[in-house]
C-alpha positions as semicolon CSV with decimal commas, in nm:
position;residue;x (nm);y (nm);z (nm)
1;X;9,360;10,419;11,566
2;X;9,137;10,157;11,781
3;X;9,188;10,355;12,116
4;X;8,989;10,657;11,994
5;X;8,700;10,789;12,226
6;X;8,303;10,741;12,175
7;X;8,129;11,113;12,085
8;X;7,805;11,170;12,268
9;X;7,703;11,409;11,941
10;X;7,875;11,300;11,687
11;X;7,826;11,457;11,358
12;X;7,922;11,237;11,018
13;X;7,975;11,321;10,673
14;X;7,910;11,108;10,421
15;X;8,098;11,215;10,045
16;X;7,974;10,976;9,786
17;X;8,074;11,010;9,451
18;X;7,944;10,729;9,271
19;X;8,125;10,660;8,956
20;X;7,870;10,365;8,827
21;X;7,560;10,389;8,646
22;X;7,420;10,175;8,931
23;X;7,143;10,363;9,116
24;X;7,265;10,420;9,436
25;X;7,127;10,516;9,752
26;X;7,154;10,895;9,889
27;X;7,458;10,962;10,186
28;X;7,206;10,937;10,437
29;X;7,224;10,548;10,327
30;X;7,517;10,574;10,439
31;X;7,541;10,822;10,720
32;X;7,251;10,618;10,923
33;X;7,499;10,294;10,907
34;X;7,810;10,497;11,022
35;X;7,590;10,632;11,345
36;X;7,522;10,291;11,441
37;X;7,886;10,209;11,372
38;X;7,991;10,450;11,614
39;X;7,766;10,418;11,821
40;X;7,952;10,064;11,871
41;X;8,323;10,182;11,844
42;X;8,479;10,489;11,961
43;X;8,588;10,800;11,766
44;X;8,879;11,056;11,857
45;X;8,634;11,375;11,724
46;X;8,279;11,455;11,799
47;X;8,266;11,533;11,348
48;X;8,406;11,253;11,128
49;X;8,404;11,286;10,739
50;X;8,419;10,993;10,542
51;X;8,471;10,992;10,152
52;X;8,290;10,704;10,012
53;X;8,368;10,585;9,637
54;X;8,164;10,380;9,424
55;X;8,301;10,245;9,100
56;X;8,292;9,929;8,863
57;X;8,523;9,664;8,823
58;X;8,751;9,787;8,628
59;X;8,849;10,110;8,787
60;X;8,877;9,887;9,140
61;X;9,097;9,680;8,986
62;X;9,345;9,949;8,875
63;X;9,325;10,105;9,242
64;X;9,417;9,765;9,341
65;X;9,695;9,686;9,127
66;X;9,799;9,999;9,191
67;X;9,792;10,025;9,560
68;X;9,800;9,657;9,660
69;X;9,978;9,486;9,376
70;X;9,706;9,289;9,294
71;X;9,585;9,263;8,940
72;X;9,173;9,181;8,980
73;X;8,920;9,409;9,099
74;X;8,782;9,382;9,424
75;X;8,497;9,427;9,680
76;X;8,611;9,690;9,866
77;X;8,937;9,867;9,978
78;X;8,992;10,086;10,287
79;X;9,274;10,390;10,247
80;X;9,317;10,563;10,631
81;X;9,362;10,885;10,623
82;X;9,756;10,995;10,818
83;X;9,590;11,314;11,099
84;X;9,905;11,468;11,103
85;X;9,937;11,454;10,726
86;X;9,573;11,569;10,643
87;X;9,497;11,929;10,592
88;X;9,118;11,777;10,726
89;X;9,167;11,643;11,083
90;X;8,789;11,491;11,069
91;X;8,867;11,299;10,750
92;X;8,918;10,962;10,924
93;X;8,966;10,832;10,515
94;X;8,823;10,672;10,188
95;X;8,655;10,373;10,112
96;X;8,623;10,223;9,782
97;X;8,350;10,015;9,680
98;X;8,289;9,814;9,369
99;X;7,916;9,815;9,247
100;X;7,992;9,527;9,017
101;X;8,117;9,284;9,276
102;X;7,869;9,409;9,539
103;X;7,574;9,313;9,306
104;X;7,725;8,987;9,221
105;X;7,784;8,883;9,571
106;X;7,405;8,946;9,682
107;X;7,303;8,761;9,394
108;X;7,526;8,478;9,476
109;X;7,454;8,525;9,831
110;X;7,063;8,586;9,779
111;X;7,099;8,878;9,957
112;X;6,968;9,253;9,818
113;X;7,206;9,474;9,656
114;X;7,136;9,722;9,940
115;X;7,223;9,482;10,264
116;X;7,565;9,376;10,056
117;X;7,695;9,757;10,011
118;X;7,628;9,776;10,369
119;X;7,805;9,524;10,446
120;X;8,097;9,590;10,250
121;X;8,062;9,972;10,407
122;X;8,084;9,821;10,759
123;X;8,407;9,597;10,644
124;X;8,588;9,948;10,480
125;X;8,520;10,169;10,763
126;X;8,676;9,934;11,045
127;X;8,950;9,879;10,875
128;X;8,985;10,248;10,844
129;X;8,913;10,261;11,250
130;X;9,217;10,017;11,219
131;X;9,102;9,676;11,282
132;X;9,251;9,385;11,033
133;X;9,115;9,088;10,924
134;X;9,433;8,953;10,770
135;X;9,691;9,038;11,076
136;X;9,550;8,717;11,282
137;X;9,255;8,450;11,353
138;X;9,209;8,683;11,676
139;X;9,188;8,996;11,457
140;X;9,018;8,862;11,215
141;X;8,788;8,703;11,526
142;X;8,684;9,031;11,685
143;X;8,637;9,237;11,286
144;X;8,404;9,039;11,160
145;X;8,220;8,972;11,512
146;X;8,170;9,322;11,516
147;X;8,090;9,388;11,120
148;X;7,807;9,124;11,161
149;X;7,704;9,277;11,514
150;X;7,685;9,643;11,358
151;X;7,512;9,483;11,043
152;X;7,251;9,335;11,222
153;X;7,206;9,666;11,356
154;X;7,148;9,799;11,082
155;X;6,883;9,568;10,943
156;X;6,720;9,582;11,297
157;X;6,679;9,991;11,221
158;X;6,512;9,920;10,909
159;X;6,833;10,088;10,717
160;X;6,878;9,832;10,485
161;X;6,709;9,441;10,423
């Protein structure tokens, strides 16, 4: 899905449900780092929807054991969403994030809770755009030189510190 093309007025839809008592920033949160996403990487549509899940460890972990095969919960997983299988053709897909593991890795990384979910946010939703990390050190190369690129971005815009 990398070859899509970059919307002058692109319109995005943020649907959090957050599943955690963690108190969570609104979908705008969210919304202003996916503009400055795609303002970096090209879309196929001009209106993208994104479904955005928060949860704690333990429900990541079954959606992970479920889906990947791996029993432990995780920072965040990426599900694309199939156009020609999807009743909504703007749904590009759903990321899942755990608030549990986000917390702990901006306290390990003495970072704020805030600039970690963004981070993780930026990881899920190029990997739903269809770049991967884990294909090769090339891949891997140009993801996460763009995920810090876009992140620094973001703190530049005041979104998130």
């Amino acid at each position: 899905m990398r070859n899509m093309r970059r919307g002058l007025a692109m319109e995005i839809s943020v649907l959090l449900d957050n599943k955690t008592d963690e108190d969570l920033f609104s979908g705008d949160f969210f919304e202003d780092i996916s503009k400055i996403l795609f303002d970096n990487v090209k879309a196929e549509n001009d209106f993208i929807e994104i479904s955005l899940l928060i949860l704690d460890d333990a429900k990541i972990r079954e959606i992970n054991r479920l889906y990947r095969g791996i029993d432990k919960p995780t920072d965040v997983l990426s599900f694309p969403m199939n156009p020609e299988e999807s009743a909504a053709k703007y749904m590009i897909g759903d990321v899942v994030i755990s608030a549990d593991k986000a917390k702990k890795q901006a306290e390990d990384a003495d970072i704020s809770f805030e600039r970690e979910l963004a981070y993780l946010y930026i990881h899920g939703l190029l990997h739903l755009l269809g770049y991967d990390h884990e294909l090769s050190e090339a891949e891997e190369k140009i993801m996460f030189d763009l995920q810090e690129n876009i992140l620094t971005q973001v703190i530049e815009a005041g979104i998130c510190t």
